[in-house]
C-alpha positions as a Markdown table, in Angstrom:
| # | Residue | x | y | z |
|---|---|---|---|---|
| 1 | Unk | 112.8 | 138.4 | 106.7 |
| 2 | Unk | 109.5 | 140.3 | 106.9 |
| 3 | Unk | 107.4 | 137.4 | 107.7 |
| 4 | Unk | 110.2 | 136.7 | 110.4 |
| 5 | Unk | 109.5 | 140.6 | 112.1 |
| 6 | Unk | 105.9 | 139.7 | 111.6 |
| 7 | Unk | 106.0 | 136.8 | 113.5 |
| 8 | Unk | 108.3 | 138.6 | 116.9 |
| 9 | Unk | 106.0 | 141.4 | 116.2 |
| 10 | Unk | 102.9 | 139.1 | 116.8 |
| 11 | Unk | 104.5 | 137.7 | 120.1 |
| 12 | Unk | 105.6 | 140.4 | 121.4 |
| 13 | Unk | 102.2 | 141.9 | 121.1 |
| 14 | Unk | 100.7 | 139.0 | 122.7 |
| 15 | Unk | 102.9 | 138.7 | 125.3 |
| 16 | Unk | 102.2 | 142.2 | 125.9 |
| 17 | Unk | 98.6 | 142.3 | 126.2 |
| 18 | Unk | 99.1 | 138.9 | 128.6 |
| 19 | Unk | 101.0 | 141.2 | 130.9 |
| 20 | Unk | 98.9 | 143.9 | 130.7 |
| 21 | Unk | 95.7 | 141.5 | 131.7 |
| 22 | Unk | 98.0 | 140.0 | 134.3 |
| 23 | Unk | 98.5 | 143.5 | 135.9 |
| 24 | Unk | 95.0 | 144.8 | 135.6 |
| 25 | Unk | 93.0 | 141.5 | 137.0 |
| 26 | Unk | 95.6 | 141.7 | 140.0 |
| 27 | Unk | 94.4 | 143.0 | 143.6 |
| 28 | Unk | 96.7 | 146.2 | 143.2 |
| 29 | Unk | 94.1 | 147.3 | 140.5 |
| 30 | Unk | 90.9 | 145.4 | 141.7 |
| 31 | Unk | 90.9 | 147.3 | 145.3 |
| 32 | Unk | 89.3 | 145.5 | 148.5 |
| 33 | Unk | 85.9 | 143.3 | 148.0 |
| 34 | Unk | 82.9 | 145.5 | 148.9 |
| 35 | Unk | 82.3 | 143.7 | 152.0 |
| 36 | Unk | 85.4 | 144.3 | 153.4 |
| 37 | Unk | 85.1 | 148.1 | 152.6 |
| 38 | Unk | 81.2 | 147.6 | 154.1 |
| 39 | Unk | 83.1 | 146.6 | 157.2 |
| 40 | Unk | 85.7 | 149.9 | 157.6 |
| 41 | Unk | 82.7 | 152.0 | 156.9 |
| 42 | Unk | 80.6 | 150.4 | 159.8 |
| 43 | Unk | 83.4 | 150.5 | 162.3 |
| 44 | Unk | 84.2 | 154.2 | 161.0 |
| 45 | Unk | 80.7 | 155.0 | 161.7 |
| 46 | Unk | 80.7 | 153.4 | 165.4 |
| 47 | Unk | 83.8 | 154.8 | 166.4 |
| 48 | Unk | 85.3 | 158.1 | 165.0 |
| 49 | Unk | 82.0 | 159.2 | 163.2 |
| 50 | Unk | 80.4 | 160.2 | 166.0 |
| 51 | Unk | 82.9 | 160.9 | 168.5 |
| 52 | Unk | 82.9 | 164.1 | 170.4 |
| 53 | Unk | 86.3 | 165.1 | 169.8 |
| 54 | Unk | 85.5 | 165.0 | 165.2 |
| 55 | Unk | 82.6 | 167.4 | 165.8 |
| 56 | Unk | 82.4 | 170.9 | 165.0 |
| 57 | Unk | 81.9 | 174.1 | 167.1 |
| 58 | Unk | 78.4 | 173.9 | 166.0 |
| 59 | Unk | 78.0 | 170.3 | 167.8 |
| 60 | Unk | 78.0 | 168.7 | 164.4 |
| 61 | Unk | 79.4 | 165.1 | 163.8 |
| 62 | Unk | 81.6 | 163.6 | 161.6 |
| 63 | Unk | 79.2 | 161.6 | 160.3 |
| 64 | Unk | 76.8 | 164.1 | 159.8 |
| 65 | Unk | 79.1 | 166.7 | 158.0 |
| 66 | Unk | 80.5 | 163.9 | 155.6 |
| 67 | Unk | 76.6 | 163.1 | 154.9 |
| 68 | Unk | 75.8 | 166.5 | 154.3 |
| 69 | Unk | 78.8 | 167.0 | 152.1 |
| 70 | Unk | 80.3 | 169.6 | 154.3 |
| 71 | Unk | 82.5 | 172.1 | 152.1 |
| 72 | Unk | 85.0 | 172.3 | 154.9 |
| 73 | Unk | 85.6 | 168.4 | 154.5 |
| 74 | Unk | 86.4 | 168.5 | 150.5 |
| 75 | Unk | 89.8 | 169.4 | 151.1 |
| 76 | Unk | 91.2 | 166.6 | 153.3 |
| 77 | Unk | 89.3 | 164.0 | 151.5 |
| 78 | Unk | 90.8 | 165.0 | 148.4 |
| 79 | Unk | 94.1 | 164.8 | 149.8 |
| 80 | Unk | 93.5 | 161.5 | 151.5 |
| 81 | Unk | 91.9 | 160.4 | 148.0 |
| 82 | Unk | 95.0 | 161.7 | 145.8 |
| 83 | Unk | 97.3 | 160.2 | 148.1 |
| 84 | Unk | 95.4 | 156.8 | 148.2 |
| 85 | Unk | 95.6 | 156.8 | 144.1 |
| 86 | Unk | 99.3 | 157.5 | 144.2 |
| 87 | Unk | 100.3 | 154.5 | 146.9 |
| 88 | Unk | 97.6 | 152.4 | 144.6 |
| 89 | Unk | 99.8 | 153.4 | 141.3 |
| 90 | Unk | 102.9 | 152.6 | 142.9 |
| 91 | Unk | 101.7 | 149.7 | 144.8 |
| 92 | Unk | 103.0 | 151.1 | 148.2 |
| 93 | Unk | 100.9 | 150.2 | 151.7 |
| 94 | Unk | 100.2 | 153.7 | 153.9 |
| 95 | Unk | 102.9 | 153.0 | 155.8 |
| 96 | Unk | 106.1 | 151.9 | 153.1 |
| 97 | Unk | 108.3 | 155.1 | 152.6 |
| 98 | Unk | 109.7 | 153.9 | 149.3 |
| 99 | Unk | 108.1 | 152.1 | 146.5 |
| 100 | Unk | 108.7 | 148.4 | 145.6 |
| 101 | Unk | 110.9 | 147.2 | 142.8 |
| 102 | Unk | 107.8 | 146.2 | 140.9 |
| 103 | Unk | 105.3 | 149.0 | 140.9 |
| 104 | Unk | 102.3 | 148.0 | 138.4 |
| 105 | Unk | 100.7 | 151.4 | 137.5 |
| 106 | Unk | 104.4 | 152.1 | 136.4 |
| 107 | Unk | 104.7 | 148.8 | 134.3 |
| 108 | Unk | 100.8 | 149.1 | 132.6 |
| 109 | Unk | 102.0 | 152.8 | 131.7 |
| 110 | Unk | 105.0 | 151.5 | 129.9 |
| 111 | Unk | 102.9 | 148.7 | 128.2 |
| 112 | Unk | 100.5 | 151.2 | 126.9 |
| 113 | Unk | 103.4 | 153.3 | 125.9 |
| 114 | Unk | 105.2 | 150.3 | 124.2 |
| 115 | Unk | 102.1 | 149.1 | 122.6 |
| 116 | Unk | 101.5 | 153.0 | 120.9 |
| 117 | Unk | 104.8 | 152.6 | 119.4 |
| 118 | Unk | 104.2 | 149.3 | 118.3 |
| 119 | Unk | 100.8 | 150.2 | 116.1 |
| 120 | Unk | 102.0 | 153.3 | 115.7 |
């Protein structure tokens, strides 16, 4: 009988840490290629950086207040950051109002969880 738990114990286990590679190799957790990201950050930088309307009273662009690491900026980018994590964790695009069935940051969370308990 022990040797039978073992053995389920073993698979299990496996089959666990299978999922859980499965999950973080996917493109939820791997985020867009570099060149892709390269690209946003160029059209960014054509278009809205430097537009008239994003500067400040001081005649200050976009562009120039994100480079300088503009105090004023912190706050929405960490909002626009903690937002981004939470739609990554839940797997949701910008514009889904409720998360999928699957949701990977939920599933890895209860495979760390479950493995804990298991070698616990």
């Amino acid at each position: 009988l022990d040797q039978v738990l073992a053995c389920m114990m073993l698979m299990l286990s496996i089959g666990l840490h299978i999922g859980f590679m499965h999950i973080v190799s996917g493109p939820s957790f791997q985020g867009l290629g570099f060149e892709k990201q390269r690209s946003f950050a160029e059209k960014w930088r054509w278009s809205a950086a430097h537009d008239f309307r994003h500067m400040d009273f001081g005649g200050v662009s976009l562009a120039a207040r994100v480079c300088a690491g503009d105090g004023s900026l912190i706050i929405s980018t960490d909002a626009r950051n903690l937002l981004a994590d939470i739609n990554s964790y839940l797997n949701m695009r910008p514009e889904d109002l409720t998360p999928p069935a699957l949701q990977p940051g939920v599933v890895l969370c209860l495979f760390c969880i479950f493995l804990w308990f298991l070698y616990a």
